[in-house]
Residue, then its C-alpha position, 0 to 999 in steps of 0.5 A: x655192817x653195823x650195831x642193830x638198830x643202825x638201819x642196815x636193813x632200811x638202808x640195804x634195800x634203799x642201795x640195793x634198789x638204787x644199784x639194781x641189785x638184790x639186798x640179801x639178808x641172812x634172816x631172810x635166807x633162813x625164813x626162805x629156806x624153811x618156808x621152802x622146806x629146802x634141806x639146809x631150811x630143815x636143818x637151820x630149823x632144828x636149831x632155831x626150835x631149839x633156840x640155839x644159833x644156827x651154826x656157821x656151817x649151815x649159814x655158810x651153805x645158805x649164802x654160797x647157795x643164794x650168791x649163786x643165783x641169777x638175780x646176784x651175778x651183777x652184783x648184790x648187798x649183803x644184810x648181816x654177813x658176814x658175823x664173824x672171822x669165821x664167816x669172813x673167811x667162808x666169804x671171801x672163798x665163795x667169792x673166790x670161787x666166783x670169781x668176784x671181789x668186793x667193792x667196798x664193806x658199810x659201816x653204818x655207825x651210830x652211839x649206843x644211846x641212840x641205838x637202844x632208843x632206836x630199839x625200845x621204839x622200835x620194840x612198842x610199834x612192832x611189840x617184838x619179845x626179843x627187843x627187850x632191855x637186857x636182850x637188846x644190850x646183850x645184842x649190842x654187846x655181842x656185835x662189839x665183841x664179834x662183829x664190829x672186829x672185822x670192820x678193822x680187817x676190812x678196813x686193812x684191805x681198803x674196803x672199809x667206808x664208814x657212814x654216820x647212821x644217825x639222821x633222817x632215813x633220806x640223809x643217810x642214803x645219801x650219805x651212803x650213795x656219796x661214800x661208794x661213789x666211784x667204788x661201785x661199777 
């Protein structure tokens, strides 16, 4: 979990290659299932064209569906899910159902001022549309009103570890590495 432009991809499939085990991203799931023009694919779709969010519902069905496949059953990283309490909830019943527990729930933490440079670089190299100022601190205040409570709900269960985000992209790992130790089996 983290702001955007904490590093949270980067750093997702950095641990998921150090744990062997899949980093699952949402967005990725979402591309996945359109481009195989699954029926959860479509109906995520009929949102998107229409530039509204896809509801909980279909991301919800998406995440069940993709835990539940082979290459998860040792373990896996997830990359921007759960969003809400909503989706914490849906969580911990997919999890539930497969008999399994989290080991521990990442915060990559970094100041906004860094974050919105994060971005503006991030927005020249890649000429991305959605990162501009506005849409960039429209975003960042969204994951503070929604996302970034759920943080204190993990960290009420013992779950929560939080890594400083800032810093070279191996100092990091590192970090992150170190925080999970003896947490992961």
């Amino acid at each position: 979990m983290g702001p955007q432009g904490a590093g949270k991809g980067t750093q997702a499939a950095r641990l998921a290659e150090h744990l062997a085990v899949p980093a699952i991203s949402t967005g990725d799931i979402f591309r996945a299932n359109i481009k195989g023009g699954t029926e959860l694919g479509v109906l995520a779709q009929s949102y998107t064209a229409k530039g509204e969010l896809v509801p909980d519902s279909v991301t919800n069905d998406m995440v069940r569906d993709r835990l539940a496949q082979e290459d998860a059953v040792d373990g896996f990283i997830l990359d921007g899910y759960p969003r809400n309490a909503a989706q914490v909830t849906e969580l911990d019943a997919i999890l539930g159902d497969a008999g399994v527990a989290l080991d521990g729930v990442i915060e990559l933490v970094a100041d906004r001022d860094e974050l919105l440079a994060r971005l503006r670089k991030r927005a020249e190299i890649e000429g991305r549309e959605d990162d501009t100022e506005e849409a960039i601190a429209r975003r960042l205040d969204i994951y503070a009103e929604q996302t970034a409570p759920l943080t204190d709900a993990y960290a009420e269960r013992g779950l929560l570890v939080r890594v400083d985000g800032i810093g070279e992209i191996d100092e990091v790992t590192q970090r992150l590495v170190a925080a999970l130790d003896g947490r992961v089996s």
